[in-house]
C-alpha positions, 0 to 999 in steps of 0.5 A, a space after each residue: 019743917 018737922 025733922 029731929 035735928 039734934 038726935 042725942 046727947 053724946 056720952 063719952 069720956 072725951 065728951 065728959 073732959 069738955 063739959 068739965 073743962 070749957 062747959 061744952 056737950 057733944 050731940 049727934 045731930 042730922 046729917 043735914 042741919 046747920 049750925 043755927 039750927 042746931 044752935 036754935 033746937 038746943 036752946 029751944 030743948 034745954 032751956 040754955 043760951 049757947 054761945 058756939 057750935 062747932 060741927 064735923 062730919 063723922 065717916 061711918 066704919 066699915 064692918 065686916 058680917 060673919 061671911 066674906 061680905 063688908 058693910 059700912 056704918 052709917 056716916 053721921 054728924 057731931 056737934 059741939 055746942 059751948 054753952 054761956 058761963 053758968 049754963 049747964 044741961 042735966 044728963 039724965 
């Protein structure tokens, strides 16, 4: 099993309010992952110890092309992931 779980760390100003308020960072992460994979690849990639995740699914929008025919974004999955007291992850 070879697959990229997490697939980015999310920069938003809603993003930015949790990691100043309860130490937590949001991931866009594989549609098909569970939470102790994400827990675990987390971990494993930044060197912290998580103490929660939380997931939702995200439904893609739909988009309309410069003709009359509608498209749609992919849907995705977002993590929430708090980190343990003291821990943090250095966004570059």
């Amino acid at each position: 099993m070879n697959k990229l779980i997490v697939k980015k760390l999310l920069v938003t100003e809603k993003g930015t309010r949790l990691k100043e308020a309860g130490n937590q960072y949001t991931f866009e992460v594989d549609r098909g992952a569970n939470k102790l994979e994400i827990r675990r690849e987390v971990e494993r990639r930044f060197n912290v110890k998580v103490a929660d995740v939380n997931t939702m699914m995200r439904r893609g929008k739909a988009k309309r092309l410069r003709t009359a025919a509608y498209g749609r974004t992919s849907d995705w999955k977002r993590a929430v992931v708090t980190l343990q007291a003291g821990q943090t992850i250095e966004m570059a």
